[in-house]
N, C-alpha and C positions, 0 to 999 in steps of 0.2 A: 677703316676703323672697325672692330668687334662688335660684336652686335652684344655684349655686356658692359662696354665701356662706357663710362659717363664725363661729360666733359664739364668740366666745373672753373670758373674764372671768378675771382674777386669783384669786379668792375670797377666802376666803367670799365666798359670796352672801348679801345680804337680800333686797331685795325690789327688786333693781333687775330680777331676770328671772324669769319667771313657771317655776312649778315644771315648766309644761305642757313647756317648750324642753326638759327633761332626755329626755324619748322622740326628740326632732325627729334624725336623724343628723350633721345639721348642727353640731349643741352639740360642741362641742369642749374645754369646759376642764375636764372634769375629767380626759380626755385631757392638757391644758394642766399642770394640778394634778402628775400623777405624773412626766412630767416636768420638770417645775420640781423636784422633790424628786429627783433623780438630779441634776442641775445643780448644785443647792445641795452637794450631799454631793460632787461632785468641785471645787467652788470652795475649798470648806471644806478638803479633803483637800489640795490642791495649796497653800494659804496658810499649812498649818501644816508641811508638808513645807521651805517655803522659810527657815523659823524651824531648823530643825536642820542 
């Protein structure tokens, strides 16, 4: 792999990536993971805002 590649997965993970990537720096989603969950919570917040 490049040493500028970033490897990014939605998750869960099974077993599409080897547990070995979670040390690599490169791994990025569970980076990905936490903010996907800030995203969701201001999607969330902003579609129920628009209801009131």
């Amino acid at each position: 792999m490049q040493q500028h590649a970033v490897v990014m997965h939605p998750l869960p993970r099974l077993d599409e990536i080897a547990v070995d990537v979670d040390e690599d720096p490169r791994a990025a989603y569970f980076r990905q993971a936490k903010n996907d969950l800030y995203i969701r919570m201001a999607l969330l917040k902003k579609l129920l805002l628009i209801g009131c």
